[in-house]
mmCIF file of the N, C-alpha and C atoms, coordinates in Angstrom:
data_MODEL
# 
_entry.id   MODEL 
# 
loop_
_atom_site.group_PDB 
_atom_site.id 
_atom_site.type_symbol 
_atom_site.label_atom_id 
_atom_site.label_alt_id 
_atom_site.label_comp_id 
_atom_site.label_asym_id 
_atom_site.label_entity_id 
_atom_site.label_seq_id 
_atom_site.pdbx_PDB_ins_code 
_atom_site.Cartn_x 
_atom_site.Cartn_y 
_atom_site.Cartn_z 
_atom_site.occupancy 
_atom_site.B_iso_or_equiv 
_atom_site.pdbx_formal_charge 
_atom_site.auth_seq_id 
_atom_site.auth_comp_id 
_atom_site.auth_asym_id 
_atom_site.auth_atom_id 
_atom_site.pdbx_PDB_model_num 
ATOM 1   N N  . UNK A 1 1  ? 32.395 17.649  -6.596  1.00 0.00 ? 1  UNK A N  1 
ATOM 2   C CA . UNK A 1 1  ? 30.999 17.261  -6.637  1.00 0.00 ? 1  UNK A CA 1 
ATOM 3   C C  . UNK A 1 1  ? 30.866 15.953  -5.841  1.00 0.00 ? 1  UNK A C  1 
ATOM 4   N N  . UNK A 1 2  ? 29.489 16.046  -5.260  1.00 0.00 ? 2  UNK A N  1 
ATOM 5   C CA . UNK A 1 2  ? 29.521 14.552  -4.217  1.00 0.00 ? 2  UNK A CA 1 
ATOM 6   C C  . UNK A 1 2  ? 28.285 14.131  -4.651  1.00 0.00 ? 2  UNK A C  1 
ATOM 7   N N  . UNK A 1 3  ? 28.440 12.477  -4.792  1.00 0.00 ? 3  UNK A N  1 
ATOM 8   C CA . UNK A 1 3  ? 27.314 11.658  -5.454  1.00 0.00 ? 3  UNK A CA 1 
ATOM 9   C C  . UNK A 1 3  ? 26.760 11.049  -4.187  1.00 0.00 ? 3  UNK A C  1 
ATOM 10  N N  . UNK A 1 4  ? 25.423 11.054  -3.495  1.00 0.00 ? 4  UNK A N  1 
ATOM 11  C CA . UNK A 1 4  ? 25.347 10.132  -2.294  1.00 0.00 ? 4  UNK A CA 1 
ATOM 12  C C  . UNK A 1 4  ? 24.152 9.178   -3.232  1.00 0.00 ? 4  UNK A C  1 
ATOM 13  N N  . UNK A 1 5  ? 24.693 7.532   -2.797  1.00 0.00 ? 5  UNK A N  1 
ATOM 14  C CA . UNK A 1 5  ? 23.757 6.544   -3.731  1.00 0.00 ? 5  UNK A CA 1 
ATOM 15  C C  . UNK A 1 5  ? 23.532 5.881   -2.619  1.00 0.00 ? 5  UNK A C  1 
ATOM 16  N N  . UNK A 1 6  ? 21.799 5.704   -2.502  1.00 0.00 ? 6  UNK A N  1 
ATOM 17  C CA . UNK A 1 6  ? 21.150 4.898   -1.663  1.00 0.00 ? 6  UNK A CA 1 
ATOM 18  C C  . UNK A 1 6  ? 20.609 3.921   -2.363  1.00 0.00 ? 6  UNK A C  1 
ATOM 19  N N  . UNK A 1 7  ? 21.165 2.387   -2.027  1.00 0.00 ? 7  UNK A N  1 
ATOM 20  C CA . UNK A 1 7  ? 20.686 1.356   -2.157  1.00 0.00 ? 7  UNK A CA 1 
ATOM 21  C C  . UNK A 1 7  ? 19.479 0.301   -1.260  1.00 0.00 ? 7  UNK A C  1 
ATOM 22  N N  . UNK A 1 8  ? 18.376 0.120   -1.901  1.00 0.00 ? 8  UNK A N  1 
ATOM 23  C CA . UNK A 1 8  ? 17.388 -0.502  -0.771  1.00 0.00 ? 8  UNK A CA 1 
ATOM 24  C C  . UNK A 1 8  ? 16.756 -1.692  -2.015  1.00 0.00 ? 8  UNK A C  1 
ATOM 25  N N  . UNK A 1 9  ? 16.967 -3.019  -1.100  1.00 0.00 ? 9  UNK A N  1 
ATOM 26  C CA . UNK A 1 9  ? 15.930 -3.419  -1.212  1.00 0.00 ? 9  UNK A CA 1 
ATOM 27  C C  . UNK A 1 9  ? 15.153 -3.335  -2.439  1.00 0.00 ? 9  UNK A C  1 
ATOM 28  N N  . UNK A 1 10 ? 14.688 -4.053  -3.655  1.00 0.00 ? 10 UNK A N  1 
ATOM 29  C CA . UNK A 1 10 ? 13.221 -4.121  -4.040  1.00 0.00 ? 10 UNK A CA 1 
ATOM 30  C C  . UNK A 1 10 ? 11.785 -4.724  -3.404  1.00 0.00 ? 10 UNK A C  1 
ATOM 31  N N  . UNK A 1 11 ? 10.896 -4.235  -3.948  1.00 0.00 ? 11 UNK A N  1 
ATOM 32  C CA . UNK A 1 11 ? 9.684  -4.639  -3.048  1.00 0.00 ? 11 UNK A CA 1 
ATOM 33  C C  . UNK A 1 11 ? 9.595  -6.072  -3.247  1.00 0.00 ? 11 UNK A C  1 
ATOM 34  N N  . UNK A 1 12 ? 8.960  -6.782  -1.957  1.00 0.00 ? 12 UNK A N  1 
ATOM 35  C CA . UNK A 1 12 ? 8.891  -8.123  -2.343  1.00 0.00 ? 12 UNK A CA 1 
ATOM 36  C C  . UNK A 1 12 ? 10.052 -8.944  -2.294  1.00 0.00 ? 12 UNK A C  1 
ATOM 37  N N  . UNK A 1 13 ? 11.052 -8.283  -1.690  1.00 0.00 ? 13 UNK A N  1 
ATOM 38  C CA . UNK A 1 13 ? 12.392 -9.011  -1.375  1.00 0.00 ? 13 UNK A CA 1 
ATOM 39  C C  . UNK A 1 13 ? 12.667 -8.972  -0.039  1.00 0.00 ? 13 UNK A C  1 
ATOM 40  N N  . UNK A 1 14 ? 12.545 -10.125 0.534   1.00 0.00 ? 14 UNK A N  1 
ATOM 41  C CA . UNK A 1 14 ? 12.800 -10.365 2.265   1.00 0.00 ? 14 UNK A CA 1 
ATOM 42  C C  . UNK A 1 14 ? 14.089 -9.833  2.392   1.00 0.00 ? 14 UNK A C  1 
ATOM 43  N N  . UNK A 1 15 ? 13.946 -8.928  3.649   1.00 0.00 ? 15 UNK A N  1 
ATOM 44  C CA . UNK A 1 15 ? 14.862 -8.374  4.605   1.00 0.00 ? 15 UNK A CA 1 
ATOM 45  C C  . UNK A 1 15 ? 15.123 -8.961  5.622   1.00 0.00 ? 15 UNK A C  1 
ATOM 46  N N  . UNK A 1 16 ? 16.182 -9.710  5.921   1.00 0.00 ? 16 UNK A N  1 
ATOM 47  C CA . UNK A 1 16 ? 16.353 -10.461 7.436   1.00 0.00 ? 16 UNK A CA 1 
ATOM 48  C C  . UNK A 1 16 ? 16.675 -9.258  7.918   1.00 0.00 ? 16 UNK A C  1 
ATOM 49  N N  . UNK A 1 17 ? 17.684 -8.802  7.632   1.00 0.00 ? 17 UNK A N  1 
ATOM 50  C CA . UNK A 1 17 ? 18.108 -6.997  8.595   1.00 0.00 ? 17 UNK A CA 1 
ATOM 51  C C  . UNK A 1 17 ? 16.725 -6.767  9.144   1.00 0.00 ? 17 UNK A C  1 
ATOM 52  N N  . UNK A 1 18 ? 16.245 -6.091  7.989   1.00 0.00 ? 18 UNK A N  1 
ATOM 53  C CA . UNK A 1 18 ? 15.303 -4.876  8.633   1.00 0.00 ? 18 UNK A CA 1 
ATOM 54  C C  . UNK A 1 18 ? 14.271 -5.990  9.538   1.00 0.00 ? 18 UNK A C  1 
ATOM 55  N N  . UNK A 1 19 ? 13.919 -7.388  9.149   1.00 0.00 ? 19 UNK A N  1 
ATOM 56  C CA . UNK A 1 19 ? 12.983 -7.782  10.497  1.00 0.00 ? 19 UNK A CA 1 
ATOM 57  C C  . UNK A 1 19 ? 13.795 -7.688  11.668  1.00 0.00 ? 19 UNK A C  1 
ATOM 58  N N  . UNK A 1 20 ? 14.668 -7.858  11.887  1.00 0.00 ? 20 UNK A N  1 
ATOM 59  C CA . UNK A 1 20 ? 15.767 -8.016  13.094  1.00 0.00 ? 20 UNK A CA 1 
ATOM 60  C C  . UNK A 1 20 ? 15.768 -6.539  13.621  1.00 0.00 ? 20 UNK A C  1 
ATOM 61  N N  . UNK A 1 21 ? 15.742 -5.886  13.007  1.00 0.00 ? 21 UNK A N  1 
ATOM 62  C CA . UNK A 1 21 ? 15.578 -4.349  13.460  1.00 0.00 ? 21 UNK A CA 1 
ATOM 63  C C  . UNK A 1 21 ? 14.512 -4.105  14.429  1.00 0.00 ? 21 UNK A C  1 
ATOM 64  N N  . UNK A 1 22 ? 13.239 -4.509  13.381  1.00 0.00 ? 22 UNK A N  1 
ATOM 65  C CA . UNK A 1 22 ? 11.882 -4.407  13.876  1.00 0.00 ? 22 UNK A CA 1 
ATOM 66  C C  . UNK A 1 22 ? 12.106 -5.297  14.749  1.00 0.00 ? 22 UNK A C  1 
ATOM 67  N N  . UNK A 1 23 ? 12.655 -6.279  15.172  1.00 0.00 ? 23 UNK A N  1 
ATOM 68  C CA . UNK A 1 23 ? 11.650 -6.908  16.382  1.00 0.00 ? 23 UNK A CA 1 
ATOM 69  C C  . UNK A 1 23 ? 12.655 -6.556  17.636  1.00 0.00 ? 23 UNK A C  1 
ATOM 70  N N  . UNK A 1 24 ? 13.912 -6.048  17.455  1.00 0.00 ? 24 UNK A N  1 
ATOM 71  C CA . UNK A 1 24 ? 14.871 -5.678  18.193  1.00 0.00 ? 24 UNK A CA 1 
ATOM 72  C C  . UNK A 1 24 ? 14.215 -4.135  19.004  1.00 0.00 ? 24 UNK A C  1 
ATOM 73  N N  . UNK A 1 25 ? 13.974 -3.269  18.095  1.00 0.00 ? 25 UNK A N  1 
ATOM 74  C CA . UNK A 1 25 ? 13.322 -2.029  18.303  1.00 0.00 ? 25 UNK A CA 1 
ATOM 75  C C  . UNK A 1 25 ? 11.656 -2.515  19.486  1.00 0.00 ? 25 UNK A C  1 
ATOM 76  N N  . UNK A 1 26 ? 10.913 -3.615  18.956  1.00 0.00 ? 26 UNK A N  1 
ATOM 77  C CA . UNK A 1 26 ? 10.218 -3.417  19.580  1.00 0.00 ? 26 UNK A CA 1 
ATOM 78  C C  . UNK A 1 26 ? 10.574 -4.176  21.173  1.00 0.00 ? 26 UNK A C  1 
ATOM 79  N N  . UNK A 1 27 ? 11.438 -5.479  21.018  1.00 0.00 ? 27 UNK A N  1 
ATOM 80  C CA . UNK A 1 27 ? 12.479 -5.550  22.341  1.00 0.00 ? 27 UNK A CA 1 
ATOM 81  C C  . UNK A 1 27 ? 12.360 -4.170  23.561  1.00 0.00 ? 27 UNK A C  1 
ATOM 82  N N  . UNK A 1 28 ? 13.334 -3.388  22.870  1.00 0.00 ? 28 UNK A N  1 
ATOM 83  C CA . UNK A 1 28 ? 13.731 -2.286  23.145  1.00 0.00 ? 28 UNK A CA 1 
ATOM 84  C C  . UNK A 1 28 ? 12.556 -1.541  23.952  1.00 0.00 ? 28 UNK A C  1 
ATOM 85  N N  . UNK A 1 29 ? 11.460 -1.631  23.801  1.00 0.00 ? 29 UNK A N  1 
ATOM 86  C CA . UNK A 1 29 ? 10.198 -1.127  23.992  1.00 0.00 ? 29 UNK A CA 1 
ATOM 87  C C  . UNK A 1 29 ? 9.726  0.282   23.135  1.00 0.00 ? 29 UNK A C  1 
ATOM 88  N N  . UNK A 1 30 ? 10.048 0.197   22.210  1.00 0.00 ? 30 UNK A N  1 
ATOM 89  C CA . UNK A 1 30 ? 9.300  0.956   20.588  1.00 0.00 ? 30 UNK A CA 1 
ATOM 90  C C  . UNK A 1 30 ? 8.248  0.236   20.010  1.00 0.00 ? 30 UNK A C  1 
ATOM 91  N N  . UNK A 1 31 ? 7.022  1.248   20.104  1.00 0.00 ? 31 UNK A N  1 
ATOM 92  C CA . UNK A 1 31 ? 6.065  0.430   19.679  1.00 0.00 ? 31 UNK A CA 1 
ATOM 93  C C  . UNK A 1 31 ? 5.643  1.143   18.759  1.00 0.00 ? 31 UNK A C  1 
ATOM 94  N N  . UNK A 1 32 ? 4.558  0.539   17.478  1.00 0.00 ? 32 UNK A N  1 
ATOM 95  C CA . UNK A 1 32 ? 4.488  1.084   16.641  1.00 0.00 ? 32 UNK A CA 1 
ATOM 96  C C  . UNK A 1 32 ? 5.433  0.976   15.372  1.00 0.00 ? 32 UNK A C  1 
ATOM 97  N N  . UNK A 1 33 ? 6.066  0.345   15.318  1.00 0.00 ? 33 UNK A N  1 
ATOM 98  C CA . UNK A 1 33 ? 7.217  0.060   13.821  1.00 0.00 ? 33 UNK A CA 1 
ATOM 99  C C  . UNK A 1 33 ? 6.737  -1.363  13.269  1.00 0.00 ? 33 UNK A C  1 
ATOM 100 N N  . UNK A 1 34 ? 5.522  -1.268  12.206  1.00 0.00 ? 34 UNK A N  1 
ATOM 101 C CA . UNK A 1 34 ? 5.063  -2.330  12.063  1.00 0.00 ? 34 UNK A CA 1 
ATOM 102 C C  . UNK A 1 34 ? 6.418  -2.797  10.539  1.00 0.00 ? 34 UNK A C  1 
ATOM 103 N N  . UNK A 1 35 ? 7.097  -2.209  10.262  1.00 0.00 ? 35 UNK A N  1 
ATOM 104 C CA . UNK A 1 35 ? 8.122  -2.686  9.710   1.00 0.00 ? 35 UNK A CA 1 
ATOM 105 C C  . UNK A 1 35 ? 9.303  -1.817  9.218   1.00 0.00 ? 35 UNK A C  1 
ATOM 106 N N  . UNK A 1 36 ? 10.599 -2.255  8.584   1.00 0.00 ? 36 UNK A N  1 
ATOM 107 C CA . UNK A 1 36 ? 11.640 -1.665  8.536   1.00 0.00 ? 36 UNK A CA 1 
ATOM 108 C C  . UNK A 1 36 ? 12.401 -2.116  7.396   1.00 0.00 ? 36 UNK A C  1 
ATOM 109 N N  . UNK A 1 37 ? 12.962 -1.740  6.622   1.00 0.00 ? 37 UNK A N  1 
ATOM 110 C CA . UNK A 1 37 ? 13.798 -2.148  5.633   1.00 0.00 ? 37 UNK A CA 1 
ATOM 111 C C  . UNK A 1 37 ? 14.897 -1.278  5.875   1.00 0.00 ? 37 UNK A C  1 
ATOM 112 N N  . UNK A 1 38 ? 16.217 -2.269  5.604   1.00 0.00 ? 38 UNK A N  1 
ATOM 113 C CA . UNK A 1 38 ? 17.290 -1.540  5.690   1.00 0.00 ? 38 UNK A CA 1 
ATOM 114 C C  . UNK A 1 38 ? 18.483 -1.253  5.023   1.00 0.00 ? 38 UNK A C  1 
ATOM 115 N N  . UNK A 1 39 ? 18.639 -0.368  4.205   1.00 0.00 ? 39 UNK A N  1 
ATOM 116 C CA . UNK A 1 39 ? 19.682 -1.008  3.047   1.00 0.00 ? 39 UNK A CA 1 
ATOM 117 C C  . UNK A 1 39 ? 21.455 0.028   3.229   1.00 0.00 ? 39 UNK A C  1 
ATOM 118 N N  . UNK A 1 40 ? 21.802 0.762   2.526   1.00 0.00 ? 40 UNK A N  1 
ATOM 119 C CA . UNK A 1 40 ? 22.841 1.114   2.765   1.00 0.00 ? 40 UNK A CA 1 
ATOM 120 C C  . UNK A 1 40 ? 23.045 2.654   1.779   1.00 0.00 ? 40 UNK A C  1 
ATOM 121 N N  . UNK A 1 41 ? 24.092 3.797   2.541   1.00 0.00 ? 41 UNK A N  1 
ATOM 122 C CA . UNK A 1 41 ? 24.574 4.634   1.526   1.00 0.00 ? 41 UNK A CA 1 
ATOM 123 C C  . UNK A 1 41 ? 25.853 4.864   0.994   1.00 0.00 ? 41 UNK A C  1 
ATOM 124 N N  . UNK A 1 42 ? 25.901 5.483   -0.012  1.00 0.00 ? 42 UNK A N  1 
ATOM 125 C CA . UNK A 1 42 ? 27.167 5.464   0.025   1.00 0.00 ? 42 UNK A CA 1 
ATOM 126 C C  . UNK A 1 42 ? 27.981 6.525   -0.933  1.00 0.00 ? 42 UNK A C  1 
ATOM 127 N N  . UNK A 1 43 ? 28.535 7.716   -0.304  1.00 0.00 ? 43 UNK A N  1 
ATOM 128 C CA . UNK A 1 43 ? 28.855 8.744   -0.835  1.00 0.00 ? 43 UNK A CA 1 
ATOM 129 C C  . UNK A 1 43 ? 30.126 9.085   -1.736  1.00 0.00 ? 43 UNK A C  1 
ATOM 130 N N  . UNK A 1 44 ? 30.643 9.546   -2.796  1.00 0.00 ? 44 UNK A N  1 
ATOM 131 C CA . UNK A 1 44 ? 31.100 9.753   -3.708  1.00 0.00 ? 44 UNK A CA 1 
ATOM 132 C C  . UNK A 1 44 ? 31.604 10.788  -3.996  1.00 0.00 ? 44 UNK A C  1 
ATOM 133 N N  . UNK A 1 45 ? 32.824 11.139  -3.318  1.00 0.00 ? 45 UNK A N  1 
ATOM 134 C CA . UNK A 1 45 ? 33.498 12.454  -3.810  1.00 0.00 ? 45 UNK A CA 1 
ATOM 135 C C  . UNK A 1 45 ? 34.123 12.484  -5.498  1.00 0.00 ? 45 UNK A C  1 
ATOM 136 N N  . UNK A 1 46 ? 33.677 13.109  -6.284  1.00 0.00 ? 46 UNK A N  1 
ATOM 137 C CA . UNK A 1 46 ? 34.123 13.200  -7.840  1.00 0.00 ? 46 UNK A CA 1 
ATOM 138 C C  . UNK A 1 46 ? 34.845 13.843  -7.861  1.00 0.00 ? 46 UNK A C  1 
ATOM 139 N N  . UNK A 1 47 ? 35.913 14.108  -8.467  1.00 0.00 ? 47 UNK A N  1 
ATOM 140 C CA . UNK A 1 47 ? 36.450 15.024  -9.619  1.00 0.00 ? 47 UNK A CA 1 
ATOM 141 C C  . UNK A 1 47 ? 36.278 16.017  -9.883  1.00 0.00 ? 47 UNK A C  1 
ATOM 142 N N  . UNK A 1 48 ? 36.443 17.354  -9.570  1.00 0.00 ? 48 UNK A N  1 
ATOM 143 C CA . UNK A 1 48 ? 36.177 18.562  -10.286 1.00 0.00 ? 48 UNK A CA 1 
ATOM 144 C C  . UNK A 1 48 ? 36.217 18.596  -11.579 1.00 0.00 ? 48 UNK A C  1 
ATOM 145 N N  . UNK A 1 49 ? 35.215 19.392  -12.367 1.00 0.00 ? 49 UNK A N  1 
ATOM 146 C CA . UNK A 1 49 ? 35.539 19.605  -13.773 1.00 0.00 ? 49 UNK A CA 1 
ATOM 147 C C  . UNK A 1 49 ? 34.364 18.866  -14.552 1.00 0.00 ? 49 UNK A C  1 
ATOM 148 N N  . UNK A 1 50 ? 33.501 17.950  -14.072 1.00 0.00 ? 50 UNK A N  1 
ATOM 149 C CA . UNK A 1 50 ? 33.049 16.953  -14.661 1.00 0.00 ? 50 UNK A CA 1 
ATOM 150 C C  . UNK A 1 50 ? 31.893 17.531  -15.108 1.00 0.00 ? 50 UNK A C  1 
ATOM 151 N N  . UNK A 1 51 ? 30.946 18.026  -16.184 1.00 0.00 ? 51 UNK A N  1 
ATOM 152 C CA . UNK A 1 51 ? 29.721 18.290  -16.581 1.00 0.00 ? 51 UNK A CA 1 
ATOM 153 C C  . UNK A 1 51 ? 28.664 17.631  -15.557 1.00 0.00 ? 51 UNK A C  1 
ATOM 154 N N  . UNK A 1 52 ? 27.537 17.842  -15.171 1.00 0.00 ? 52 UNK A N  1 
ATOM 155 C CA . UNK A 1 52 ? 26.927 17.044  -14.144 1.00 0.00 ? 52 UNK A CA 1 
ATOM 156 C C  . UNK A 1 52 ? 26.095 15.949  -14.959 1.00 0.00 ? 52 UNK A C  1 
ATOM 157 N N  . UNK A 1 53 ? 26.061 15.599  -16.595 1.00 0.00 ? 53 UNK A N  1 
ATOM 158 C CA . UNK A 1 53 ? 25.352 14.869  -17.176 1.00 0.00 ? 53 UNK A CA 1 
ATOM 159 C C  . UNK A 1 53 ? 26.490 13.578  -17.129 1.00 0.00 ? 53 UNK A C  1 
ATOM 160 N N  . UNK A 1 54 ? 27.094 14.217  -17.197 1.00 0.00 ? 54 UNK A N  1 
ATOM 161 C CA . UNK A 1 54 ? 28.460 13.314  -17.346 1.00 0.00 ? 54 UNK A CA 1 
ATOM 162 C C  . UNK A 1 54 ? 28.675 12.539  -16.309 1.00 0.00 ? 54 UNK A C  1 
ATOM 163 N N  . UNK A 1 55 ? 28.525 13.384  -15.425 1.00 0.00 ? 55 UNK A N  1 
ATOM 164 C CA . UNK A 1 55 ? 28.831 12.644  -13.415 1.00 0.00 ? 55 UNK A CA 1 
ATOM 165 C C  . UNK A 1 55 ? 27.755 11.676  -13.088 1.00 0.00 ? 55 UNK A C  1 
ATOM 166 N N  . UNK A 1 56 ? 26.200 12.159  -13.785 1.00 0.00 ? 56 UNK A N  1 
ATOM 167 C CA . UNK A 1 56 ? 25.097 11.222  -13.626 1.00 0.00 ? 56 UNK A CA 1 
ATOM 168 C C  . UNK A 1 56 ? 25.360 9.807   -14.411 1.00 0.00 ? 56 UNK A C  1 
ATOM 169 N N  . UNK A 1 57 ? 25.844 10.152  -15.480 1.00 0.00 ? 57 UNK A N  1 
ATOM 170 C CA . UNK A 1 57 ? 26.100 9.068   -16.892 1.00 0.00 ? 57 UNK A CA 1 
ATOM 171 C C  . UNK A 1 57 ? 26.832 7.707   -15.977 1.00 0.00 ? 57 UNK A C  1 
ATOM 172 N N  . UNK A 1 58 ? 28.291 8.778   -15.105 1.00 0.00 ? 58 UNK A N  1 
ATOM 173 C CA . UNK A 1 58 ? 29.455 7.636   -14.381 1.00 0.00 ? 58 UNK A CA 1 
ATOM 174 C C  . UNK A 1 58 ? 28.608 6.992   -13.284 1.00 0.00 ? 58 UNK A C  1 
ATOM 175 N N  . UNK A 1 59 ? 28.487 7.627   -12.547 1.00 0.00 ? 59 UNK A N  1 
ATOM 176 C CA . UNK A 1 59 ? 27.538 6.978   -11.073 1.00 0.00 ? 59 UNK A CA 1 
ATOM 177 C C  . UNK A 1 59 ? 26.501 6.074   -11.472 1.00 0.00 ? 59 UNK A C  1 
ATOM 178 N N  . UNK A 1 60 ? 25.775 6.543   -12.565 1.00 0.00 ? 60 UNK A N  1 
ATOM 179 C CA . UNK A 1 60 ? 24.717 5.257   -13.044 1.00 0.00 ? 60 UNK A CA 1 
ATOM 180 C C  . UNK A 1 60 ? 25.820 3.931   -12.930 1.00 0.00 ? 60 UNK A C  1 
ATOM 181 N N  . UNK A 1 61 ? 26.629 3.770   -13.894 1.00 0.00 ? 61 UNK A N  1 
ATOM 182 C CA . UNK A 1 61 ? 27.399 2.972   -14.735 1.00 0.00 ? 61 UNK A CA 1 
ATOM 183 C C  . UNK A 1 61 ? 28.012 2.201   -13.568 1.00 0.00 ? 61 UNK A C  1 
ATOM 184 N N  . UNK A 1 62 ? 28.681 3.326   -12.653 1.00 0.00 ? 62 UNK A N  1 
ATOM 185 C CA . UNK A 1 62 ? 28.948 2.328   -11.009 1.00 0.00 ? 62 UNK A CA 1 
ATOM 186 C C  . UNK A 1 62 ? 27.516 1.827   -10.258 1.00 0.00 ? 62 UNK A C  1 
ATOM 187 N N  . UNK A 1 63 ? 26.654 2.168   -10.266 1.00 0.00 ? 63 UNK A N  1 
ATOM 188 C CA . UNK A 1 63 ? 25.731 1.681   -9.520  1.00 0.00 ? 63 UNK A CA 1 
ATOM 189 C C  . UNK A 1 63 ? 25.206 0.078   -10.287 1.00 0.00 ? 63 UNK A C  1 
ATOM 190 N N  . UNK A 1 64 ? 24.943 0.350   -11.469 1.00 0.00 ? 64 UNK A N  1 
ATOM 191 C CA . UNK A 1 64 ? 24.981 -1.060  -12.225 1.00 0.00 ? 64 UNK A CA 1 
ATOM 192 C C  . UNK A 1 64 ? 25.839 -2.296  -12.433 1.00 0.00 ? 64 UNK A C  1 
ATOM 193 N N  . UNK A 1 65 ? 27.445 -1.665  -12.260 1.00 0.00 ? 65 UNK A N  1 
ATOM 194 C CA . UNK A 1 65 ? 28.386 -2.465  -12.554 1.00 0.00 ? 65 UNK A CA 1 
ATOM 195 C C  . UNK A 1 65 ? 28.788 -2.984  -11.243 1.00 0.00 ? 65 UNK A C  1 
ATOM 196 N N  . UNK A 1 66 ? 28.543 -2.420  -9.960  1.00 0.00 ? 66 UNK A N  1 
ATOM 197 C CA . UNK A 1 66 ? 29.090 -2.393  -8.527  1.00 0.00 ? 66 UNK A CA 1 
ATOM 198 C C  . UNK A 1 66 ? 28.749 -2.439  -7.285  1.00 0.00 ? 66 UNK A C  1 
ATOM 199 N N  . UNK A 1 67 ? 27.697 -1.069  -7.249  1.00 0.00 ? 67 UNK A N  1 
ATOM 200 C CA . UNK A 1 67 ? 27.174 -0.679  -6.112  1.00 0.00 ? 67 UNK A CA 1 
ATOM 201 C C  . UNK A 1 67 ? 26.230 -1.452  -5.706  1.00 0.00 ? 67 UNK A C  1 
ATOM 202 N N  . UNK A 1 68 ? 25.371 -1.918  -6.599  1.00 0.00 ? 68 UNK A N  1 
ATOM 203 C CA . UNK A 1 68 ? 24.223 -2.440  -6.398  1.00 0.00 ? 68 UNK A CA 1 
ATOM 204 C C  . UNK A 1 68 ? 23.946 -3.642  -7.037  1.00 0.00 ? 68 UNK A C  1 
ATOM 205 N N  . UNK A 1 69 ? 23.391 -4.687  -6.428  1.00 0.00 ? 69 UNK A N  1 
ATOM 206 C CA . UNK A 1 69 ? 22.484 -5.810  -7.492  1.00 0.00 ? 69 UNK A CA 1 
ATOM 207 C C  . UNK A 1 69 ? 21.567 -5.809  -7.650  1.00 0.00 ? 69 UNK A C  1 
ATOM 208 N N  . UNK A 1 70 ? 20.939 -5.683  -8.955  1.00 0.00 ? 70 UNK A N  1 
ATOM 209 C CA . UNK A 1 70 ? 20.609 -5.183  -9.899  1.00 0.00 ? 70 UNK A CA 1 
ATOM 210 C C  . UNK A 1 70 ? 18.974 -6.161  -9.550  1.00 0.00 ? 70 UNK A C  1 
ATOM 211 N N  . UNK A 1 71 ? 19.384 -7.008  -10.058 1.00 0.00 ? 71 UNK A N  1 
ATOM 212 C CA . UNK A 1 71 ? 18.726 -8.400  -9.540  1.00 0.00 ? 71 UNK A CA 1 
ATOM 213 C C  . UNK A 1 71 ? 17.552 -7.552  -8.342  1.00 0.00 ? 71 UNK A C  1 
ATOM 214 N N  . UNK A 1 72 ? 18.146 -7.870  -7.004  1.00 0.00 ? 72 UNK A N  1 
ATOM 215 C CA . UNK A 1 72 ? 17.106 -7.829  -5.824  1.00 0.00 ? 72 UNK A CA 1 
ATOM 216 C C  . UNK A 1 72 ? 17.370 -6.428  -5.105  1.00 0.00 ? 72 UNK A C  1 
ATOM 217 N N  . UNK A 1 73 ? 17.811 -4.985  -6.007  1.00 0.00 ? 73 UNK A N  1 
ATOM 218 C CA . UNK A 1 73 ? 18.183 -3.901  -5.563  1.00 0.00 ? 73 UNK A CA 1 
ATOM 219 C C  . UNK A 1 73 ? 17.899 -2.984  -6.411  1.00 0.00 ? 73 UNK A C  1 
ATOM 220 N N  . UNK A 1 74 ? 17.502 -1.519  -5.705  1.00 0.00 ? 74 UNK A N  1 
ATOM 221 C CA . UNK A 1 74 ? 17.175 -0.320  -6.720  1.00 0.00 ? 74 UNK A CA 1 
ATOM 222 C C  . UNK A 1 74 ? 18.352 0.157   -5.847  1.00 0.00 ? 74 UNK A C  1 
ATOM 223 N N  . UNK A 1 75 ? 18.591 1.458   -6.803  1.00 0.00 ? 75 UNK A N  1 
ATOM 224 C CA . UNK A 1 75 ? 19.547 2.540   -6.164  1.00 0.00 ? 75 UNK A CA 1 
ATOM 225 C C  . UNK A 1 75 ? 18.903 3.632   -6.629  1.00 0.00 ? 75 UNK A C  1 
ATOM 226 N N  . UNK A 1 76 ? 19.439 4.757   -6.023  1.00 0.00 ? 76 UNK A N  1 
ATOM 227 C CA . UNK A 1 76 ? 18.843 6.244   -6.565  1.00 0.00 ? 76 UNK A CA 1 
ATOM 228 C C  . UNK A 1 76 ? 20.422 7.046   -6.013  1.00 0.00 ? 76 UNK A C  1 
ATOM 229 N N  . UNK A 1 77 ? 19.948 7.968   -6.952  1.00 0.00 ? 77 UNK A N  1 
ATOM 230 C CA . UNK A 1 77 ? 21.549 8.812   -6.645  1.00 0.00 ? 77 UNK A CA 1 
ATOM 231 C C  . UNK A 1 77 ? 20.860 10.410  -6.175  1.00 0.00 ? 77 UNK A C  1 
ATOM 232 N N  . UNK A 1 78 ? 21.668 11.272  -5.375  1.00 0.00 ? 78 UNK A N  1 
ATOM 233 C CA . UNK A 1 78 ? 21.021 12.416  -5.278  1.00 0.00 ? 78 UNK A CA 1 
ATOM 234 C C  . UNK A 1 78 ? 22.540 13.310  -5.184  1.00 0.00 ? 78 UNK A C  1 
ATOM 235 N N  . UNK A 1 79 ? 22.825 13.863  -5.578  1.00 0.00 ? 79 UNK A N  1 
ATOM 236 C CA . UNK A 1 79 ? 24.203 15.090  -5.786  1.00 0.00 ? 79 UNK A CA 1 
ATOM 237 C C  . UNK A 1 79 ? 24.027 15.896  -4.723  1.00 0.00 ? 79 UNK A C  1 
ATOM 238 N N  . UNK A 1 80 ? 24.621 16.271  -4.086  1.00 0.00 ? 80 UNK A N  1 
ATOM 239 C CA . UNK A 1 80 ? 24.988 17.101  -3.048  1.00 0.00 ? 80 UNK A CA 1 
ATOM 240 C C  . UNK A 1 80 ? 26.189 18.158  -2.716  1.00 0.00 ? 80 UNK A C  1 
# 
């Protein structure tokens, strides 16, 4: 089973990345990207065998304890 967890950003939390993106992109001559946030993924090969309540239960538990801060970050998990 594979866990992919995307971490971004909460609202209201400055992104130096993603402005650097945006103004790089519009550099570039892309117009139209009045903004960008940019955060990170990060995929999770499990264990066979694992109930999938169970696999949600662990990946939470890493995303809180690890993956993410908690503080100035959401995560979402999606199984694949």
């Amino acid at each position: 089973m594979r866990a992919r967890v995307t971490v971004m950003l909460k609202e209201g939390v400055l992104d130096p990345q993603g402005e650097a993106i945006r103004h790089a992109l519009g550099v570039l001559g892309f117009r139209g990207v009045e903004a960008v946030r940019q955060g990170k993924v990060i995929e999770l090969d499990l264990a066979p065998g694992n109930a999938r309540a169970d696999a949600e239960a662990e990946v939470a538990r890493m995303c809180e304890a690890l993956l993410a801060n908690t503080v100035i970050e959401r995560w979402q998990v999606e199984f694949v």
